[in-house]
C-alpha positions as CSV (number, residue, x, y, z in Angstrom):
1,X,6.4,18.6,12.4
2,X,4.0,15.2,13.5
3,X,3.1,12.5,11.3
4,X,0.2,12.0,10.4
5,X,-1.9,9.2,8.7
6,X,-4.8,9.9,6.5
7,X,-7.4,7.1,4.7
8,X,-9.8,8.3,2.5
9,X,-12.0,6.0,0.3
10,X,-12.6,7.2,-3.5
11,X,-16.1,6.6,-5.1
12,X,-16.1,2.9,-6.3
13,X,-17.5,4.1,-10.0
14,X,-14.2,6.6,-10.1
15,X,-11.5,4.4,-12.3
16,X,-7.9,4.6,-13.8
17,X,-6.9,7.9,-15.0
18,X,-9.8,10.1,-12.9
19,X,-8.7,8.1,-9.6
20,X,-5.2,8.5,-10.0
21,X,-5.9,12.5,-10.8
22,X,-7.5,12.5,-7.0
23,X,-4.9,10.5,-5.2
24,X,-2.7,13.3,-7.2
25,X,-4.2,16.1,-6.0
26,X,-4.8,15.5,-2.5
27,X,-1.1,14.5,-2.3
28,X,0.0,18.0,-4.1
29,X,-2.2,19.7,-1.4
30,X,0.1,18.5,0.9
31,X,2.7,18.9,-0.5
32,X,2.0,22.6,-1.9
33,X,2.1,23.2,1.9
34,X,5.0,21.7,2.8
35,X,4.1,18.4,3.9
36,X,6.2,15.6,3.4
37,X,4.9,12.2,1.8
38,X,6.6,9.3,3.6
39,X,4.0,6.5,2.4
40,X,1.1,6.4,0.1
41,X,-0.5,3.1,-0.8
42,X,-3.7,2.4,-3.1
43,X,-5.1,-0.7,-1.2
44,X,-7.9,-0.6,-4.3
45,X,-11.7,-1.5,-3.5
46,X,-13.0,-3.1,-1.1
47,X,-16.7,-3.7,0.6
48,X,-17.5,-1.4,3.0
49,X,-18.2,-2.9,6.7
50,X,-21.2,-0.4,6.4
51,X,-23.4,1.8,3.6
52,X,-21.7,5.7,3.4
53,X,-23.5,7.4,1.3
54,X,-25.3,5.0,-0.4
55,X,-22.0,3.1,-1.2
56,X,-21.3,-0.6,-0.7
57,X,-17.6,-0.5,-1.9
58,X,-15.0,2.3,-2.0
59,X,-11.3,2.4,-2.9
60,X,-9.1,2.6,-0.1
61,X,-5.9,5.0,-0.3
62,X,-3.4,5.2,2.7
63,X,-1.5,8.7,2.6
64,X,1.3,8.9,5.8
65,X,3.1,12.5,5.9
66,X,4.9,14.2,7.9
67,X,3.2,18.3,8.6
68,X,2.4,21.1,10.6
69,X,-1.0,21.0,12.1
70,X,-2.4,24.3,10.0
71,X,-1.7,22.1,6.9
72,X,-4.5,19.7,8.1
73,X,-7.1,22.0,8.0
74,X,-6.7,23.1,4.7
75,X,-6.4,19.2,3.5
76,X,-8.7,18.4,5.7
77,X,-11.6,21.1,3.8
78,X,-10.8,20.3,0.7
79,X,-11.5,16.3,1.2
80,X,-15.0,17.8,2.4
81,X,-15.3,19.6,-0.9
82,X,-14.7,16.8,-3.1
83,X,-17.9,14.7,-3.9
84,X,-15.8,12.2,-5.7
85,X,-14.8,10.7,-1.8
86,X,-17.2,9.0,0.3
87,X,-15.1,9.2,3.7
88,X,-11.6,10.0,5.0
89,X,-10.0,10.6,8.7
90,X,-6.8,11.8,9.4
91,X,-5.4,10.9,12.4
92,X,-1.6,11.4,14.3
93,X,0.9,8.5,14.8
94,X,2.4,9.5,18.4
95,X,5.6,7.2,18.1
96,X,5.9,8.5,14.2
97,X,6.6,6.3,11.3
98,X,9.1,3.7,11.1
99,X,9.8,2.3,7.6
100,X,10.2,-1.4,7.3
101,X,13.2,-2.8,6.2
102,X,13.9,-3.6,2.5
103,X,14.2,-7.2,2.3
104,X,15.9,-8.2,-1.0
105,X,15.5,-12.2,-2.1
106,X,18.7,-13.7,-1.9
107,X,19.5,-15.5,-5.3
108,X,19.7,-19.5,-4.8
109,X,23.2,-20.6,-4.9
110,X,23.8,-24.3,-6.6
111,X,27.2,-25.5,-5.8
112,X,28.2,-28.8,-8.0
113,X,28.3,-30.8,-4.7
114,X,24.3,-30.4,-4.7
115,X,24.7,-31.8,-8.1
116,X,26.8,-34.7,-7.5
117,X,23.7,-35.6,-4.3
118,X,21.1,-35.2,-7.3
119,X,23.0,-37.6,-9.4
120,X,23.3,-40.3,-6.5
121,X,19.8,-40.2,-5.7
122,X,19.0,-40.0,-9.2
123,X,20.8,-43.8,-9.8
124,X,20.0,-44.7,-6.1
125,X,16.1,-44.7,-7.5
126,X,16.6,-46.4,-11.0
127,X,18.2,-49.0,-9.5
128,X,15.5,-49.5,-6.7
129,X,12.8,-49.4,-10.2
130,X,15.0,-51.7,-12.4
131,X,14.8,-54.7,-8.8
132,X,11.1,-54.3,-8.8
């Protein structure tokens, strides 16, 4: 199997419920075929850097999967089928896909030592207001 990475823009006027429904199906047709899905992102809609078919704007949807090449034709004809998409190219990532690493936000930690400073500055400064 190769990975692959596919974007294809959605018709700007397609909203909610219908453009999820597409981003759905396209991602059944692959995997109905056996494809697997490592990354799909909606990056939403966006102007176009030029008019495709008399479109300013499209949604943008990134679809990264890992497939045999006879599964691209089929998903591959059946993006040209769909009027609801303006444009799409699929493309192959030669050194794969790597996932970035989960980074998980640390909770802050207050020890009472951090307190005690607080305090101290705290006095340090009314006493500096209570001279002037």
């Amino acid at each position: 199997m190769r990975t692959y990475e596919s974007i294809f823009i959605v018709h700007p006027d397609v909203v909610g419920d219908d453009q999820t429904a597409i981003i759905d199906k396209f991602t059944t047709i692959l995997t109905d075929q056996g494809a697997e899905i490592l990354k799909l992102e909606n990056w939403g809609v966006r102007t176009l850097a030029y008019t495709v078919k008399k479109q300013t704007k499209g949604c943008y949807v990134l679809v990264i999967f890992d497939a045999e090449s006879k599964v691209i034709a089929e998903y591959e004809r059946r993006m040209r089928i769909d009027e609801k998409l303006i444009k799409f190219q699929t493309v192959i990532l030669e050194g794969g896909y790597v996932a970035p690493p989960v980074v998980e936000a640390a909770p802050e930690e207050t020890s009472d030592e951090d307190h005690e400073g607080d305090a101290e500055t705290e006095a340090a400064a009314e006493e500096t207001t209570e001279e002037n």
